[in-house]
C-alpha positions in Angstrom: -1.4 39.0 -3.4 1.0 36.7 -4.9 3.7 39.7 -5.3 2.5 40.6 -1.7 3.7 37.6 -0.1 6.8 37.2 -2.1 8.2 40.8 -0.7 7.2 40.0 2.8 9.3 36.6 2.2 12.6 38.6 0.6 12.0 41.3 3.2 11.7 38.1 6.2 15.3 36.9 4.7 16.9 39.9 4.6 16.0 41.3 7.6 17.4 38.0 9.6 20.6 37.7 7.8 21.1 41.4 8.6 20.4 40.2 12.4 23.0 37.6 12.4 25.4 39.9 10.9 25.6 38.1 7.2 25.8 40.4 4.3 22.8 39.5 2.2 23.3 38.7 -1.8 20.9 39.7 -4.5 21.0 37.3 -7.1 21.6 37.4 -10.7 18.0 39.1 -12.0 18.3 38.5 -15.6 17.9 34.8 -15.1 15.2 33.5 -16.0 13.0 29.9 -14.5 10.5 28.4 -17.1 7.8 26.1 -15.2 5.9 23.6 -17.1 3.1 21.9 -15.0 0.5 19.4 -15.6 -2.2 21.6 -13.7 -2.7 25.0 -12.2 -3.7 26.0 -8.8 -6.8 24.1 -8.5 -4.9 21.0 -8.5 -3.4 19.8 -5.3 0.2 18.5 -6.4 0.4 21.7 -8.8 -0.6 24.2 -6.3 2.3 22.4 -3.8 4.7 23.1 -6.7 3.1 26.4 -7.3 4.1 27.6 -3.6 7.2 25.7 -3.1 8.3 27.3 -6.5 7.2 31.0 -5.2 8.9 30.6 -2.0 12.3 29.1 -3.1 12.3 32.6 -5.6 11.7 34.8 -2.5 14.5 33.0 -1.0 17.3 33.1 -3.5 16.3 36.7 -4.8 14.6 35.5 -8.4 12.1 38.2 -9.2 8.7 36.6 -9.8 8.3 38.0 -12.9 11.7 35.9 -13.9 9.6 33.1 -13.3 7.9 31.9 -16.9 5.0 29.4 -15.8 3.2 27.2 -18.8 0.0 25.5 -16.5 -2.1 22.7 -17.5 0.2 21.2 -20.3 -0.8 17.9 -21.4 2.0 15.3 -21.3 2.5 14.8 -25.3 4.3 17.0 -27.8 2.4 19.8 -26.4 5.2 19.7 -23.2 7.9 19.8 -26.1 6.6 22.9 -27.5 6.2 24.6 -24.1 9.4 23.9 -23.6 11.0 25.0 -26.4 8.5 28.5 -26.1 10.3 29.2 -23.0 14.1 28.4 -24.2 13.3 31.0 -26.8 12.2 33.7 -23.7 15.3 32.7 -22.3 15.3 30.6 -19.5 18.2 28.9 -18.6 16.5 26.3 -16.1 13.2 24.5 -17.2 11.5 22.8 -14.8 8.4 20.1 -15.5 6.2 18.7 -12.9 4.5 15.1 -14.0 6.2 12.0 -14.8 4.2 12.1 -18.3 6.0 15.2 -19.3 9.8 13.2 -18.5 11.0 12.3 -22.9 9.5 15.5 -24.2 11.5 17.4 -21.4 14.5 14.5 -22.2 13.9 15.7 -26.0 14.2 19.7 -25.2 17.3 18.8 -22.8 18.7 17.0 -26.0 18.2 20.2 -28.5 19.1 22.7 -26.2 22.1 21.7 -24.5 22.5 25.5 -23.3 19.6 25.0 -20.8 19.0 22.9 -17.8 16.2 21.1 -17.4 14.6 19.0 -14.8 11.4 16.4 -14.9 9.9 15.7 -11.4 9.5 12.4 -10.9 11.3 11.1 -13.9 13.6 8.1 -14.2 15.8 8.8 -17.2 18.2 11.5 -16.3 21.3 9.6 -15.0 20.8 7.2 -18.0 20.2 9.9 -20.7 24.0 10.6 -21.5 22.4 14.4 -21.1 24.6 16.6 -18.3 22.0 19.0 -18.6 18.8 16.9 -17.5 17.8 15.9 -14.5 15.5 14.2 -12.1 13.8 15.1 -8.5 11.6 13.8 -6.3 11.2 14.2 -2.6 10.9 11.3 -0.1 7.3 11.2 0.4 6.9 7.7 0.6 8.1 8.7 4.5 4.9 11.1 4.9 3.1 8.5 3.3 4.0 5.5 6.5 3.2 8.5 8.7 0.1 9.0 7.6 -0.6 5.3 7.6 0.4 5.6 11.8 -2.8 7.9 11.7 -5.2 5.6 10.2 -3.9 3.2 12.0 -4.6 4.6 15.0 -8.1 5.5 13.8 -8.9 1.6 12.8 -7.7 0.9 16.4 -10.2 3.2 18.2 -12.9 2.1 16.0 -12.3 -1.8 16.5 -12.4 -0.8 20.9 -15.2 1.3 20.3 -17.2 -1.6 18.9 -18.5 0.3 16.3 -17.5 -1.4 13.2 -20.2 -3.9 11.0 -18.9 -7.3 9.6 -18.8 -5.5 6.1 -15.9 -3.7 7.2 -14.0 -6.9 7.4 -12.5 -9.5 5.2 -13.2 -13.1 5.6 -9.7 -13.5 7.5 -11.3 -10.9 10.0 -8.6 -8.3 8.8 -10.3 -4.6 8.7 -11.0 -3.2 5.2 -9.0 -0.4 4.0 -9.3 1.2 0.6 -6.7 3.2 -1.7 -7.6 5.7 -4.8 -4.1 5.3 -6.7 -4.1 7.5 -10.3 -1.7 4.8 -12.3 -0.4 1.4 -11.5 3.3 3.4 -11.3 6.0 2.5 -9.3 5.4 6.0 -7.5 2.1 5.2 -6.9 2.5 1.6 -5.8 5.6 2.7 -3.4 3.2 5.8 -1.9 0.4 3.1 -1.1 2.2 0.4 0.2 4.2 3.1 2.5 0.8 4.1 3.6 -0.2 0.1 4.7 3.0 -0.1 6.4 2.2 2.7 8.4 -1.0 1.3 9.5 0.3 -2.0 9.9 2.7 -0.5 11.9 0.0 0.2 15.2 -2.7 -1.9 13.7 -1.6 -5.5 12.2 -4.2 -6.5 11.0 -5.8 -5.2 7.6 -5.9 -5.7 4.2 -6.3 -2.3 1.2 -8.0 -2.2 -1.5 -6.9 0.0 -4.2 -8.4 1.0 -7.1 -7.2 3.3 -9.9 -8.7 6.0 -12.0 -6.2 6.3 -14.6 -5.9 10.2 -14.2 -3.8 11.9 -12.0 -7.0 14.8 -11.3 -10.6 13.9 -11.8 -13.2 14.9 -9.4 -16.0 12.6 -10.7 -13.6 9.3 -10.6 -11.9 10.1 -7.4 -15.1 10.4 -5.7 -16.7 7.1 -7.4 -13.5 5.2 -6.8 -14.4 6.4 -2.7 -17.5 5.4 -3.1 -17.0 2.3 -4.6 -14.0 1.6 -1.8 -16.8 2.2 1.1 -19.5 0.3 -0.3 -17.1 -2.4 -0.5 -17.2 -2.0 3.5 -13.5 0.1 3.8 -13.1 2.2 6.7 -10.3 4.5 5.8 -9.9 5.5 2.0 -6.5 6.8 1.4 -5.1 8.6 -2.3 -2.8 9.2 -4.4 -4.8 11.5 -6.7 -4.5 15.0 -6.5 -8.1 16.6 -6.2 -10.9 16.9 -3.6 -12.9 14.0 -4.7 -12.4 11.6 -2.7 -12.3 13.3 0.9 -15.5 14.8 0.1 -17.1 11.6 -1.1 -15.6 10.1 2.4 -17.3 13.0 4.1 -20.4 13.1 2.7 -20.5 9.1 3.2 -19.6 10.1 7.2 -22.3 12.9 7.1 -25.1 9.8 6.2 -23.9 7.7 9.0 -21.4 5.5 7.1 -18.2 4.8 9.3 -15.2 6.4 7.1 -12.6 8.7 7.3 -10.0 10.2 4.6 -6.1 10.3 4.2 -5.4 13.1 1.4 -2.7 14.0 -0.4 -0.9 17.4 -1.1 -2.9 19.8 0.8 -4.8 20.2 3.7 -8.7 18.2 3.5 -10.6 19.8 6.2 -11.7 22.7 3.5 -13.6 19.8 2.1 -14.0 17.0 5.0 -14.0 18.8 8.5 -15.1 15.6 10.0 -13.5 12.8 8.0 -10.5 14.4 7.1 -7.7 12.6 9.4 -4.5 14.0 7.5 -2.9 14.6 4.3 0.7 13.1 3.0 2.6 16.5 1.5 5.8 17.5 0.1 7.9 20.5 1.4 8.8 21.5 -2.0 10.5 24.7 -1.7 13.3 23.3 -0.1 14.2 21.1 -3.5 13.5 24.4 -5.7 15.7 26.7 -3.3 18.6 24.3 -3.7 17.8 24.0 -7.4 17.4 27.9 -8.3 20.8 28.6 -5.7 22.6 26.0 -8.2 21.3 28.1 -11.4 22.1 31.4 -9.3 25.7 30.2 -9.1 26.7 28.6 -12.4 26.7 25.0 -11.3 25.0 21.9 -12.5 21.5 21.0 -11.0 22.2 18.1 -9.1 21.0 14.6 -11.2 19.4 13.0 -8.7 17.5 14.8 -5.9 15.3 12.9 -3.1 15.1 13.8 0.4 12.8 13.7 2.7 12.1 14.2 6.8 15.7 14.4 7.7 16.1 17.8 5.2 11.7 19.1 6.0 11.3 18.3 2.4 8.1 15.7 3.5 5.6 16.4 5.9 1.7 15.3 7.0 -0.8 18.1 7.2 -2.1 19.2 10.8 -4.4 16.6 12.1 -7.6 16.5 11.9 -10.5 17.0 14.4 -11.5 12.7 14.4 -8.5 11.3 15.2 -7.7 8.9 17.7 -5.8 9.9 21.0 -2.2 9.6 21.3 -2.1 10.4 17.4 0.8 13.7 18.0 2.9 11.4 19.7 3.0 8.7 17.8 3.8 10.7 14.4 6.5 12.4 16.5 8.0 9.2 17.6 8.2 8.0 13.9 9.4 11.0 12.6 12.3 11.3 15.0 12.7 7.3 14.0 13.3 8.0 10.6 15.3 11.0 11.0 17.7 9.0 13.2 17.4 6.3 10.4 16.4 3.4 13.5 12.8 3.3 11.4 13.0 1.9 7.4 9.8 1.9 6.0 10.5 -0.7 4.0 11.9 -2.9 5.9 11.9 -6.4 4.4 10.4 -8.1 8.0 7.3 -6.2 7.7 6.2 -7.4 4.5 5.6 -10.8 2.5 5.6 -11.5 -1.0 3.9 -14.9 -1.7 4.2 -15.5 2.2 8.1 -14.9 1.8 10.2 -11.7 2.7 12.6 -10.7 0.1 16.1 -10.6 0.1 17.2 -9.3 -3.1 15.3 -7.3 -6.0 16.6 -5.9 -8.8 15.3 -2.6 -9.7 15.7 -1.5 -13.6 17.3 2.0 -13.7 15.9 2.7 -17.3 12.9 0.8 -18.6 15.0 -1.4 -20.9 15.9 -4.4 -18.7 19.4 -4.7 -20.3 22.5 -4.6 -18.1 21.5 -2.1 -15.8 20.0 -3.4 -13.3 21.0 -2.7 -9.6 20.1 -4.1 -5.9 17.8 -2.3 -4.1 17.6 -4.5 -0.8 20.5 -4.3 1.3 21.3 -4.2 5.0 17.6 -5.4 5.5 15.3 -2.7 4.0 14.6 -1.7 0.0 16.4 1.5 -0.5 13.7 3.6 -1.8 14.8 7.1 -4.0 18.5 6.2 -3.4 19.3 4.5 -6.6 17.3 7.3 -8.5 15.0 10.0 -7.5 12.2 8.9 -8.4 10.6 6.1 -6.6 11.3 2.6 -7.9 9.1 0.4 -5.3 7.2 -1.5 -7.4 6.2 -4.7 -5.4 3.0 -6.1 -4.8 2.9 -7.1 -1.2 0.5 -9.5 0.2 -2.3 -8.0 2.2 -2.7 -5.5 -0.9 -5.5 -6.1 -3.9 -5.8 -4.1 -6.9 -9.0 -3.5 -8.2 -9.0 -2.2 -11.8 -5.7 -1.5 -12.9 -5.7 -1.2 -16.7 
């Protein structure tokens, strides 16, 4: 099926650049694209890399037999060895997934300066001194606020419908919102304070809980982290963890008369939550791995730093679901065309605190080492999120945010 879909998409391309009177190219097809990935299909953020990778190949003309995939790889020395497996089948672009993976694939990059390689998420490539590493992330901090307008909307409706029990609310009368985050990152931490904002945004006046399972895919934790979250009295239990667990804890929680709906991540929830699902945060990410693979196909350097997000379709939310609140379309359209047009910053310093204060300046550290690298990420009234780096570097704890159990 797989095969299937990736001749209907070369067939698609062709067959419009034909239209339009373009001559169409076939690329190079003894290059080769080696995939290392910290799950497989079952895994929400993998299968998004899966399909973005599949469609970028049908795209650019990469035979899918050219692509070399290593799934599930733990990130220790395992990732170096899958890397180096797949330099010696001769790929010339190596591509890893998970933030874990980032000095094993910084290691290979060092031994093998023949071959490109790329960690998602990663922080190290424009420091590395390597030209042929590099780091990508999209924006999805910007799907992330956009969800947030969602449940924001949702915690709306719910207060007018009356329908909410003093549980759901903090002793300043805020309503509760929880959070399953996998790791007290910076990515992590940046995708859940996004998501507040958002709600903030239409609904002022909440507080999130988050609560962290310390894996980025476990289906037991993710659910008891949900659980936990709702007994606590949240209403809307957002992630940033990449299976089911949580959406169907939400829904089964919903089922047994418990007021709570889900925000996923990666994929499409309604498989698993039909009633509870509101929307799901996603990445676009064949539009990275087109530009990527088109760099390969053409002898030039993978760009260092890659982020974009709405402005480019590399970030989007999921179709919405069947619970939420009126006017929800038009809303996410209104804040979509705001951050296109760059009038909306999601982290613009005058809708947050910090100790009661808003910021002004913040140093973000460009390498983990604190030393002379340093650079401002607050300027012209916003923190500039994924424009020093790819990856995200939003680390603040804002007030109106509890962690739980960060370890």
């Amino acid at each position: 099926m797989k095969k299937l879909i990736s001749f209907l998409l070369v067939a698609v391309m062709v067959l419009s650049m034909t239209a339009c009177g373009t001559e169409a190219t076939t690329a190079d097809e003894s290059v080769k694209i080696g995939v290392i990935l910290v799950g497989d299909e079952n895994e929400g953020y993998t299968y998004s890399h899966i399909e973005g990778i599949q469609q970028a190949a049908a795209a650019v003309g990469i035979p899918e037999e050219n692509i070399i995939w290593k799934y599930s790889v733990p990130e220790d020395e395992s990732c170096y060895e899958a890397a180096v497996d797949l330099v010696d089948q001769g790929c010339t672009a190596i591509f890893s997934n998970s933030y874990g993976h980032q000095s094993f694939v910084q290691q290979a990059a060092g031994d093998y300066p023949e071959v490109q390689f790329v960690a998602m998420t990663g922080d190290t490539a424009a420091n590395s001194g390597l030209s042929n590493f590099s780091n990508a992330f999209t924006s999805v901090y910007e799907s992330r606020y956009v969800s947030g307008i969602v449940a924001g909307l949702k915690v709306a409706e719910l207060v007018d419908a009356g329908v909410l029990a003093d549980e759901n609310f903090d002793a300043d009368g805020n309503v509760k919102i929880g959070y399953v985050g996998a790791y007290p990152y910076a990515e992590v931490v940046s995708g859940y304070t996004a998501f507040f904002l958002g709600i903030k945004s239409v609904y002022e006046n909440v507080s999130m809980e988050v609560t962290y399972t310390n894996s980025w895919f476990d289906i037991a934790a993710e659910g008891e982290a949900a659980n936990s979250l709702m007994a606590d009295g949240c209403v809307i239990i957002g992630q940033h963890a990449d299976s089911t667990g949580a959406p169907t804890a939400v829904e089964a929680a919903l089922t047994a008369g418990k007021v709570a709906y889900s925000v996923g991540y990666n994929v499409d929830m309604t498989s698993v939550a039909p009633t509870a699902a509101l929307t799901s945060a996603s990445n676009n990410w064949s539009v990275y791995y087109t530009e990527a693979f088109q760099a390969v196909l053409n002898g030039e350097k993978i760009p260092t730093n890659w982020a974009k997000g709405y402005a480019d379709n590399a970030v989007a939310i999921t179709a919405l679901g069947a619970s939420c609140a009126e006017g929800t379309q038009e809303n996410v359209d209104a804040a979509i065309a705001a951050i296109k047009d760059g009038s909306l910053h999601v982290f613009d310093v005058n809708a947050f605190t910090v100790g009661g204060e808003h910021l002004s300046t913040y140093l973000v550290d460009m390498d983990g080492d604190f030393e002379d690298d340093d650079e401002e990420a607050i300027w012209d009234g916003y923190f500039h999120e994924s424009e020093l780096r790819a990856a995200p570097s939003f680390d603040i704890r804002i007030d109106g945010i509890t962690e739980l159990s960060a370890e």
